[in-house]
MDTraj code that builds the backbone (N, CA, C; nanometers):
import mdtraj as md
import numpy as np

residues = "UNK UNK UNK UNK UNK UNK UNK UNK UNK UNK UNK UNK UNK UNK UNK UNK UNK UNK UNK UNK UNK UNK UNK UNK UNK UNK UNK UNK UNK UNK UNK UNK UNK UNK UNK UNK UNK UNK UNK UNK UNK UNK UNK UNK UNK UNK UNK UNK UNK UNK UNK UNK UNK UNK UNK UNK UNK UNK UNK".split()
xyz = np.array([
    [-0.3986, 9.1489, 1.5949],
    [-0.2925, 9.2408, 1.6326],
    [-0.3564, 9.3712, 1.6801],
    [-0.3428, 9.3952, 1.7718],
    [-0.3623, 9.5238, 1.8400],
    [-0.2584, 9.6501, 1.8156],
    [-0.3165, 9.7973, 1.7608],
    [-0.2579, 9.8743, 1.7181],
    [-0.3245, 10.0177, 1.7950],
    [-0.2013, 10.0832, 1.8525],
    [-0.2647, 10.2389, 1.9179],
    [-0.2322, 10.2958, 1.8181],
    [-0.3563, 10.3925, 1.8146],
    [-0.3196, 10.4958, 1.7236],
    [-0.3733, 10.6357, 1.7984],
    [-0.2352, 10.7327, 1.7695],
    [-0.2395, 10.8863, 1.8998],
    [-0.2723, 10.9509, 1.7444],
    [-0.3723, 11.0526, 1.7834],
    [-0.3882, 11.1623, 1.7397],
    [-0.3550, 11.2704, 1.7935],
    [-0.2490, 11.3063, 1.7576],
    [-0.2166, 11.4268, 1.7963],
    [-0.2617, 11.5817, 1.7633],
    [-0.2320, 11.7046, 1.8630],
    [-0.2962, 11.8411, 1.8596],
    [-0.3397, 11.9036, 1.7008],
    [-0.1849, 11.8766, 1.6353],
    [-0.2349, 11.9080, 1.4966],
    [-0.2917, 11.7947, 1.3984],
    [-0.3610, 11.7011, 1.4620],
    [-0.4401, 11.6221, 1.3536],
    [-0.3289, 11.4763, 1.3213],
    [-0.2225, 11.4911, 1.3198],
    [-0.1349, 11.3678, 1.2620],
    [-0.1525, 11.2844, 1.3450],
    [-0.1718, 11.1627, 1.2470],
    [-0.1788, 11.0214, 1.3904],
    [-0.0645, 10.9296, 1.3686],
    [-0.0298, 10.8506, 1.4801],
    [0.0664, 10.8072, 1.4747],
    [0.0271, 10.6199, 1.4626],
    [0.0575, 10.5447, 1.4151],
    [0.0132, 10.4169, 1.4629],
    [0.1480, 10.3120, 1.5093],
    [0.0926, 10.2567, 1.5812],
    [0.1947, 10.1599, 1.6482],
    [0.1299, 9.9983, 1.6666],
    [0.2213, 9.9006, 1.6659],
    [0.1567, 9.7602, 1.6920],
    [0.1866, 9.7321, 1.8222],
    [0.1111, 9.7051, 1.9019],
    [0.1456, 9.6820, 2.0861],
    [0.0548, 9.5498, 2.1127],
    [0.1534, 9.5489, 2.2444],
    [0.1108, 9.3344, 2.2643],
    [-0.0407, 9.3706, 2.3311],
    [-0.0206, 9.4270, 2.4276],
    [-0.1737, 9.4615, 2.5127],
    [-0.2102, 9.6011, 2.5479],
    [-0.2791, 9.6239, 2.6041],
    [-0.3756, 9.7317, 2.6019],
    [-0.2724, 9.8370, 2.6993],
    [-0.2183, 9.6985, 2.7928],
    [-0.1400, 9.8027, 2.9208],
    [-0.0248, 9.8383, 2.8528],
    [0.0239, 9.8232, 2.7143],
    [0.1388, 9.8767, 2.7291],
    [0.1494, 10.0617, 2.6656],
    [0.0307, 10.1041, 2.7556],
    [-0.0100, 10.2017, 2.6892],
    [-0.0137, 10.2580, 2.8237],
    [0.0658, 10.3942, 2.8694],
    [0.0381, 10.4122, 3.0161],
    [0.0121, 10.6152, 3.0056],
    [-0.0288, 10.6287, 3.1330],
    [0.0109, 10.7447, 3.1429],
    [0.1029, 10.8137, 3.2569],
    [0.1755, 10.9056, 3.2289],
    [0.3117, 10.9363, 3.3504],
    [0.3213, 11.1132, 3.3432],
    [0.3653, 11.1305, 3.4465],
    [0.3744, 11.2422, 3.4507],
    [0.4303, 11.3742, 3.3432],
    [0.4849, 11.3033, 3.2715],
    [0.5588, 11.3906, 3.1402],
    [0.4495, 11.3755, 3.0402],
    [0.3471, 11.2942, 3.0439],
    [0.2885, 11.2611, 2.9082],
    [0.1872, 11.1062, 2.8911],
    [0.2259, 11.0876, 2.7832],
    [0.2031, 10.9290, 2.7637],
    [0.2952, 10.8601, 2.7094],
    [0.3028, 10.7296, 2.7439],
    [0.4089, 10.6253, 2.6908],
    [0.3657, 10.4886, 2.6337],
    [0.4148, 10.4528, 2.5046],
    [0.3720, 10.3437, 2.4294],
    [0.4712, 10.2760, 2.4143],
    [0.4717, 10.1375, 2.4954],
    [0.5407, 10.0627, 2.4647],
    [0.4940, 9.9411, 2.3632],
    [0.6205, 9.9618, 2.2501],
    [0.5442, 9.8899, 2.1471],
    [0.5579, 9.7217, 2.1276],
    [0.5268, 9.6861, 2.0432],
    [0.5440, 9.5420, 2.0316],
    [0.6911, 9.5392, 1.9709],
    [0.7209, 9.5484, 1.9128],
    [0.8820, 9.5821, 1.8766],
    [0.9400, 9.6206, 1.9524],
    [0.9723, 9.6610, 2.1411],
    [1.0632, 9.6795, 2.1662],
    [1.0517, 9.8323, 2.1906],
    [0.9991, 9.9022, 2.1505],
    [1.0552, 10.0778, 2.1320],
    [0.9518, 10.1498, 2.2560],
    [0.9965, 10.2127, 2.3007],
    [0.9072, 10.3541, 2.3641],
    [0.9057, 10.4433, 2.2912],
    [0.7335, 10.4781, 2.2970],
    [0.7304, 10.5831, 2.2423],
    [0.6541, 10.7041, 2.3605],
    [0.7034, 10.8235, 2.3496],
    [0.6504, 10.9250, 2.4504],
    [0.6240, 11.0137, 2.4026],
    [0.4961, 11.0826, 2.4523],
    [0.3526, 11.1857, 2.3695],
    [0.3679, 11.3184, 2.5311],
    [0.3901, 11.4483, 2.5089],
    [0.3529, 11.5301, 2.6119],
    [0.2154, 11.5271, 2.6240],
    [0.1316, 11.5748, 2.6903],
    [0.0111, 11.6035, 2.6913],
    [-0.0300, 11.6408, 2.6614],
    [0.0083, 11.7695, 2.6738],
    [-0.0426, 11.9143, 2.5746],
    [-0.0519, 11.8706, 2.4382],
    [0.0493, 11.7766, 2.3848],
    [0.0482, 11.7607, 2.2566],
    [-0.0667, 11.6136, 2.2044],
    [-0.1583, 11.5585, 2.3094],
    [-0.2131, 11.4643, 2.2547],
    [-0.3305, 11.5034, 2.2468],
    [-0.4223, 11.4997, 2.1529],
    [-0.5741, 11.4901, 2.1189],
    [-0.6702, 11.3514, 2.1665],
    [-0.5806, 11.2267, 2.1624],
    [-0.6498, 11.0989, 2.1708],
    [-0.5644, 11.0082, 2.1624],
    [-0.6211, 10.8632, 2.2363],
    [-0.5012, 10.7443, 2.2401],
    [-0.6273, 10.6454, 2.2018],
    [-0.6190, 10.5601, 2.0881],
    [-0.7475, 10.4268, 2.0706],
    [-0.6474, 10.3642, 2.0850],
    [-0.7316, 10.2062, 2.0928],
    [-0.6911, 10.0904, 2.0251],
    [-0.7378, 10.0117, 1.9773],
    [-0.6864, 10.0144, 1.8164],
    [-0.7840, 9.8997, 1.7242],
    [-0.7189, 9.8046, 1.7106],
    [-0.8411, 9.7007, 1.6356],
    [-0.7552, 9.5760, 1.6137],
    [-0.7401, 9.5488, 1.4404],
    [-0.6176, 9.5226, 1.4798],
    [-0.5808, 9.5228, 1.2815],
    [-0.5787, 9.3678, 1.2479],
    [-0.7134, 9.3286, 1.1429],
    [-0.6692, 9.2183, 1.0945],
    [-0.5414, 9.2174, 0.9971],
    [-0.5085, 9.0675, 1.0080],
    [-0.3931, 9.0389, 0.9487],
    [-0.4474, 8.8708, 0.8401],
    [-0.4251, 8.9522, 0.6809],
    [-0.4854, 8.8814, 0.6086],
    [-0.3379, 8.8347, 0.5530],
])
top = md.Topology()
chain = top.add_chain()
for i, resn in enumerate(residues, 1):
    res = top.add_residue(resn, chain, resSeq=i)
    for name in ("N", "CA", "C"):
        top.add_atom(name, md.element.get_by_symbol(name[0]), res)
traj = md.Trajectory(xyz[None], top)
């Protein structure tokens, strides 16, 4: 399972489970995570520090 995780300006990270790498974009307002569940999620810029993606085993 593949998981982004944003770190944002003040340090808090956010994690999310996403199908592939692309559903991770960038757009003019920001960034956008589309997750494996269905949801968008949207990051301004100013407000992001970092976008990974790890892989979470599943025991």
């Amino acid at each position: 399972m593949l998981v982004a995780e944003v770190t944002t300006t003040d340090l808090r990270k956010t994690r999310r489970k996403v199908e592939l790498t692309g559903d991770i974009s960038k757009t003019r307002e920001g960034h956008k995570i589309d997750t494996a569940g269905g949801e968008t999620i949207r990051f301004s810029e100013e407000n992001v520090e970092s976008i990974s993606i790890v892989e979470e085993s599943v025991l």
